[in-house]
C-alpha positions in Angstrom: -45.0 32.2 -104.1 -43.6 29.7 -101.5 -41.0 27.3 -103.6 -38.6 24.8 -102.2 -35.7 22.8 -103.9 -35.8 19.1 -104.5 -33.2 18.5 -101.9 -35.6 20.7 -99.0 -38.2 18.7 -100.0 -36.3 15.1 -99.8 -35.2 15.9 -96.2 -38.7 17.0 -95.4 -39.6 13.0 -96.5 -36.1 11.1 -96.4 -36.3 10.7 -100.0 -33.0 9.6 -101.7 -32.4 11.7 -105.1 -31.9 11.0 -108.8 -30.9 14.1 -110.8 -30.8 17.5 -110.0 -30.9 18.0 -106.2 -31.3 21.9 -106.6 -34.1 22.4 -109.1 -36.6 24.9 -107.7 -40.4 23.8 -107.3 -43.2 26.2 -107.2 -46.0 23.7 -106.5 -47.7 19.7 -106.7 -50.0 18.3 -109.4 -50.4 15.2 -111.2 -48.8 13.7 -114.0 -50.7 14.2 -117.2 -50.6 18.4 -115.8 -47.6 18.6 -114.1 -45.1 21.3 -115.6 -41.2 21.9 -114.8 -42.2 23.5 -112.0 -43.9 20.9 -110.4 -43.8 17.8 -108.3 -45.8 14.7 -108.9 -46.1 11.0 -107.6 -45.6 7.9 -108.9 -47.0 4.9 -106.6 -48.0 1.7 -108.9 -47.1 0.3 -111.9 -50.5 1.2 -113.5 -49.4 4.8 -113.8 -45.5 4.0 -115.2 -46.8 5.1 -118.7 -48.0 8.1 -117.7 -44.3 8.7 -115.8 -42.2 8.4 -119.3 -44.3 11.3 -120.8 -44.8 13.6 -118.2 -43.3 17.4 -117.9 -43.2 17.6 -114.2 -40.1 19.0 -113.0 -39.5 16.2 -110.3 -41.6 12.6 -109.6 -42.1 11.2 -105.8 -41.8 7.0 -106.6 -41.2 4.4 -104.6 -37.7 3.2 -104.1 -37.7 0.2 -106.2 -38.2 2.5 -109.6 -35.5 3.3 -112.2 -35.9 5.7 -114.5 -35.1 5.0 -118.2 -33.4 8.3 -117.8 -33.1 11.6 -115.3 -34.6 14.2 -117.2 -36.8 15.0 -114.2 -35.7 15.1 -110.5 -36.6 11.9 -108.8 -37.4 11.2 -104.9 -37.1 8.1 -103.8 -39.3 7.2 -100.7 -40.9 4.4 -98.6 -44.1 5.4 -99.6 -45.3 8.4 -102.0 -48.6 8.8 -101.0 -47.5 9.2 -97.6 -44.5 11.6 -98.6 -47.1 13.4 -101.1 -49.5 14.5 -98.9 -46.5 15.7 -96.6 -45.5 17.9 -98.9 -48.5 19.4 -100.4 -49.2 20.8 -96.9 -45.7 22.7 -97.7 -47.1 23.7 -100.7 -50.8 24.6 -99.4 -50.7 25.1 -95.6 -53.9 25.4 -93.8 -55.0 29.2 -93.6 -54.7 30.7 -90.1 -58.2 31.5 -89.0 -60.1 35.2 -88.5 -58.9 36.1 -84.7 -61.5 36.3 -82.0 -65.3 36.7 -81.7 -67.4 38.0 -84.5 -69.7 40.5 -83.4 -72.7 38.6 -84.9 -71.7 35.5 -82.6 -73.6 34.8 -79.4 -71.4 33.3 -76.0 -74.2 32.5 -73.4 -72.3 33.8 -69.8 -71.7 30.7 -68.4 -69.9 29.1 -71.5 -66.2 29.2 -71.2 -63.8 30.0 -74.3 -60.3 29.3 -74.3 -57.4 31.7 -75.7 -57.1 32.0 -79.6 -60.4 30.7 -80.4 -62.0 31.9 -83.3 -66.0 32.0 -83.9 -67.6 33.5 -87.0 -70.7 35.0 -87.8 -74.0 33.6 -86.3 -72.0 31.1 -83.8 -73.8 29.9 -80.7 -72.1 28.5 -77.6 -74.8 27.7 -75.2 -75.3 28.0 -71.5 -71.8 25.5 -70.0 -70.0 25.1 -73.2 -66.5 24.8 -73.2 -64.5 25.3 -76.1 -60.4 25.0 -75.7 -57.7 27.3 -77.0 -56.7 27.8 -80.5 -60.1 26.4 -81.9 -61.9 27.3 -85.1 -65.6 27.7 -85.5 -67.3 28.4 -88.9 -70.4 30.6 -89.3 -73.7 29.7 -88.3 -72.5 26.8 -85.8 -74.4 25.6 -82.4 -72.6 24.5 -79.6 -74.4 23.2 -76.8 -75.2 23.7 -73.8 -72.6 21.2 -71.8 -70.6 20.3 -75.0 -67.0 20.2 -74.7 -64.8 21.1 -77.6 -60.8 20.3 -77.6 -58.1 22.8 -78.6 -57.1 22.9 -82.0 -60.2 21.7 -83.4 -61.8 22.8 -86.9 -65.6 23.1 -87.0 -67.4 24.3 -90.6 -70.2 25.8 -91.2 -73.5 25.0 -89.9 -72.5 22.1 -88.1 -74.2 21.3 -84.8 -72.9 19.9 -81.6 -75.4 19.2 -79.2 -75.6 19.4 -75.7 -73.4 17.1 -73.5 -71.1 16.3 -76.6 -67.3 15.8 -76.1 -64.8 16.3 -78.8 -61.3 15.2 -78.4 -58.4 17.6 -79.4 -58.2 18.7 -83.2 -60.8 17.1 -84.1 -62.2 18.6 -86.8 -65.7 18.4 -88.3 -67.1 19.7 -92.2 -70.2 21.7 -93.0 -73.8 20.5 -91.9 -72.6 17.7 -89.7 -74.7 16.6 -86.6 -73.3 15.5 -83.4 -75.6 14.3 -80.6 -78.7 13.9 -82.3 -80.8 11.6 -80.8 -80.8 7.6 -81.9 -83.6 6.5 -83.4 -85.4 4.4 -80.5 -89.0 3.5 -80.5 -91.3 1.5 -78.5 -94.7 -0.3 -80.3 -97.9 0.7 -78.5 -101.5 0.2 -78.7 -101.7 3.9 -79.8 -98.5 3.7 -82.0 -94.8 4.0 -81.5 -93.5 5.8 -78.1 -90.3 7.4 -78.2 -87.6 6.4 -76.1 -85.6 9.4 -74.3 -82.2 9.4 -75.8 -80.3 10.4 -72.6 -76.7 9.2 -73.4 -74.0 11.5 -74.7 -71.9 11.0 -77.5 -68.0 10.9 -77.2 -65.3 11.6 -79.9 -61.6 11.0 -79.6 -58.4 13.0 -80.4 -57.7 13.7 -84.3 -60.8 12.6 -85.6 -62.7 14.1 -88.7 -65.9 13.7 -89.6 -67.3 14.8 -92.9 -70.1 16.8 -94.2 -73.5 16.2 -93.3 -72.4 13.5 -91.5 -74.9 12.1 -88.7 -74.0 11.1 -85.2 -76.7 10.0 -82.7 -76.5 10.3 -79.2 -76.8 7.3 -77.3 -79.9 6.1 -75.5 -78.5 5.3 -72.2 -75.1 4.8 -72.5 -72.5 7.1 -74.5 -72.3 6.5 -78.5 -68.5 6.7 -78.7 -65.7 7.3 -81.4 -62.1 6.1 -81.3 -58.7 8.5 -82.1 -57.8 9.0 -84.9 -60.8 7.6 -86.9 -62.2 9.1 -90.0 -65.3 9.8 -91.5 -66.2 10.5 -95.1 -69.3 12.6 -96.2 -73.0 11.4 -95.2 -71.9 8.4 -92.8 -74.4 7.7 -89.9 -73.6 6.4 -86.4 -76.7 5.4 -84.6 -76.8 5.4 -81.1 -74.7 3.1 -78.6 -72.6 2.6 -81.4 -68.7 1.9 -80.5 -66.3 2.6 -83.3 -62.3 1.8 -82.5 -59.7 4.3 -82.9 -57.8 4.2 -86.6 -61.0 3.5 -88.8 -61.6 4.3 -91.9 -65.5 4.6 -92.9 -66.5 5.8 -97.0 -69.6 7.8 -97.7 -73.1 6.5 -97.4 -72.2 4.1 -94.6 -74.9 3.1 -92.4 -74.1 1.8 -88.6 -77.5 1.0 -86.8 -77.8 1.1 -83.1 -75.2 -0.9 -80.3 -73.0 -2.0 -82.9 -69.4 -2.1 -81.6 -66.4 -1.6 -84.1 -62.9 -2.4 -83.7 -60.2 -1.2 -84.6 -58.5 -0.1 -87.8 -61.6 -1.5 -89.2 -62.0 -0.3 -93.0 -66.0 0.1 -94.8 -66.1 0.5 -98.5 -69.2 3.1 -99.4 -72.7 2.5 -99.2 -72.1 -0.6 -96.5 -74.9 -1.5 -93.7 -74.5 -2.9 -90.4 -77.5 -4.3 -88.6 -77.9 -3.1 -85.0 -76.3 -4.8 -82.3 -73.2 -6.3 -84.2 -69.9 -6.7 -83.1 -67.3 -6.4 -85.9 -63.4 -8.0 -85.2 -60.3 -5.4 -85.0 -58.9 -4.7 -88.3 -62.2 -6.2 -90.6 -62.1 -5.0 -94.3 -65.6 -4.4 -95.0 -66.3 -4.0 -99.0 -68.9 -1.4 -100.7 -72.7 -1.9 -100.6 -71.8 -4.9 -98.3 -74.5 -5.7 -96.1 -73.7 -7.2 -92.3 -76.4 -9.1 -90.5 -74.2 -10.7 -88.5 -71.1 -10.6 -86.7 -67.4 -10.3 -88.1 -64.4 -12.0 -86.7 -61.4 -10.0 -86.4 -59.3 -9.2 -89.8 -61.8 -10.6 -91.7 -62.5 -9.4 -95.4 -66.4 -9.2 -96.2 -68.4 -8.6 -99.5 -71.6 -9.1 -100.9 -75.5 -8.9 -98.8 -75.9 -11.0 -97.1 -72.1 -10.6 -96.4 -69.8 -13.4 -96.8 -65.8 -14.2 -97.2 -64.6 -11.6 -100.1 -63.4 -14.1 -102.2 -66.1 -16.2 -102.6 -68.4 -12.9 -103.3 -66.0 -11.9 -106.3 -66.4 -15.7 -107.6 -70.4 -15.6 -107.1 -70.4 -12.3 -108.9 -68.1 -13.9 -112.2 -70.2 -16.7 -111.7 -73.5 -14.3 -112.5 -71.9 -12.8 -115.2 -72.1 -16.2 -116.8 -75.9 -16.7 -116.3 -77.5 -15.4 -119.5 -75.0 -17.1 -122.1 -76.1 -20.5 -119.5 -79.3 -19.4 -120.2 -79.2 -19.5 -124.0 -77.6 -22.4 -124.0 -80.1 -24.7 -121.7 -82.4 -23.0 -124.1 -81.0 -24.3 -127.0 -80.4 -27.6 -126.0 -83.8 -27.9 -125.0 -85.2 -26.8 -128.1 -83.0 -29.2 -130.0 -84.3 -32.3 -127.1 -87.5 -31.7 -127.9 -87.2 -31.5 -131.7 -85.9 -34.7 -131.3 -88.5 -36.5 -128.9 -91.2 -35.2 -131.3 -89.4 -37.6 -134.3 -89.6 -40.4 -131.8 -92.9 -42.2 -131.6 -94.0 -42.8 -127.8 -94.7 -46.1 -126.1 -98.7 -45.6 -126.8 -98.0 -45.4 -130.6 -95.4 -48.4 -130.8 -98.1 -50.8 -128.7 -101.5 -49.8 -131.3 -98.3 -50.2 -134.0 -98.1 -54.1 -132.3 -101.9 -54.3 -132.4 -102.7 -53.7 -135.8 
């Protein structure tokens, strides 16, 4: 069991340290399990509660906190989510992969495979593939012919990546994803809808990840391309010709139709659209189940379908709230209008009154 003392751990993260400096932890979990042996995280007021009552042996928080007491170790540090995830991967590091090429794996001769590289059971690298030292590839995966893998890249099970495909160094890429499959491009006929060869390649940077089952289309001239460092969450689609920045962040069930360019360090809540042939601003905060039908200026914060300003979504949506108790009450006073009208006699009554 790999364990590491509070003060190994604070110059792993530049933490400053409250209490014992050489307690002994064996591992990381939160604060409602955490035991003496542990280390959690503290990161927003919200959770201070939970803080005073757990066992955990020592507590990342931000630098701002103090304790009621020191009963636990505390680390001090610019930001514990940050720090946290740094030092899980001490706790949990990334299992080496099987060396070299499973019998049950098929290289075509003119593919090329680098040093290191590992390729499981049922693996095909097609006819022109390259795939660069010190990469992993799961069982069952296809590779290409043409494709171009980086080094240091992690591919899971069953994941394709078609022919002409480029992936960026350690890039890595989860179970069932699709990579080059072709955009979705249709023309109307007399006789129904043509298709449209999809003849573009699709382009990924360095230190991307894409999640499972994740769909990426090819493009249909020009190259569909994905920025460095950019991450995917499960199920996201990029149709084809889309341009996504480097440094964005993109939840599961997004949808990105054709064309659309992305800039960066753009962020998308899940279950948001885009319309086709958008352009959305650098650094635009894109909320869930938003819909986009038109373009986004840079930084801009979006909620609601159609989308609009994020503020004025989160009013419209308290204003909604409201609309059944409005309801009743129009309701009411309209019963009680008409309740009173009927006590009043009308103009045709007074005038035969004036007759008689």
């Amino acid at each position: 069991m790999t364990t590491f003392t509070v003060s190994d751990l604070a110059r792993r993260v530049g933490a400053d340290v409250l209490g014992d400096p050489d307690r002994r932890l064996s591992g990381v979990a939160s604060l409602d399990v955490a035991g003496p042996g542990d280390l959690a995280f503290f990161a927003r007021e919200t959770m201070r509660e939970a803080v005073s009552g757990t066992r955990a042996g020592a507590v990342l928080a931000p630098r701002s906190f103090e304790p009621r007491d020191v009963r636990f170790s505390v680390l001090k540090v610019d930001d514990p989510h940050l720090s946290f995830a740094t030092i899980v991967r001490l706790f949990h590091p990334e299992p080496p992969p099987p060396p070299g090429i499973h019998p049950a794996a098929r290289v075509d001769e003119g593919a090329r495979i680098g040093e290191t590289v590992s390729l499981g059971p049922g693996v095909v690298v097609e006819d022109g593939a390259r795939v660069g030292r010190g990469t992993w590839v799961g069982p069952g995966t296809l590779i290409g012919r043409g494709a171009r893998i980086g080094v240091d890249c992690r591919l899971g099970h069953a994941v394709s990546v078609l022919h002409g495909v480029e992936l960026g160094d350690r890039v890595r890429v989860h179970a069932g994803a699709r990579i080059g499959t072709d955009g979705f491009g249709y023309v109307p006929g007399p006789d129904g809808a043509h298709k449209v060869p999809q003849i573009g390649g699709c382009v990924i940077g360095a230190d991307v990840e894409i999640g499972a089952n994740c769909t990426i289309d090819r493009g249909a001239l020009d190259d569909t391309r994905i920025g460095d460092r950019t991450k995917l969450d499960n199920l996201v689609h990029v149709g084809h010709n889309v341009r996504i920045g480097s440094d964005c962040l993109i939840a599961a069930h997004v949808g990105i139709a054709g064309s659309c360019d992305i800039g960066a360090g753009t962020q998308f809540g899940g279950q948001a659209g885009v319309a086709g042939h958008l352009t959305i601003g650098a650094g635009a905060r894109i909320a869930g189940q938003t819909g986009v039908v038109q373009d986004v200026p840079a930084g801009a914060e979006l909620g609601g379908t159609p989308a609009r300003p994020h503020r004025s979504w989160l009013k419209e949506a308290a204003q909604l709230s409201r609309l059944p108790d409005l309801f009743h009450r129009v309701a009411r006073l309209e019963r009680g209008l008409g309740a009173h009208e009927g006590d009043r006699p009308t103009r045709r009554n007074e005038s035969d009154e004036e007759g008689a």
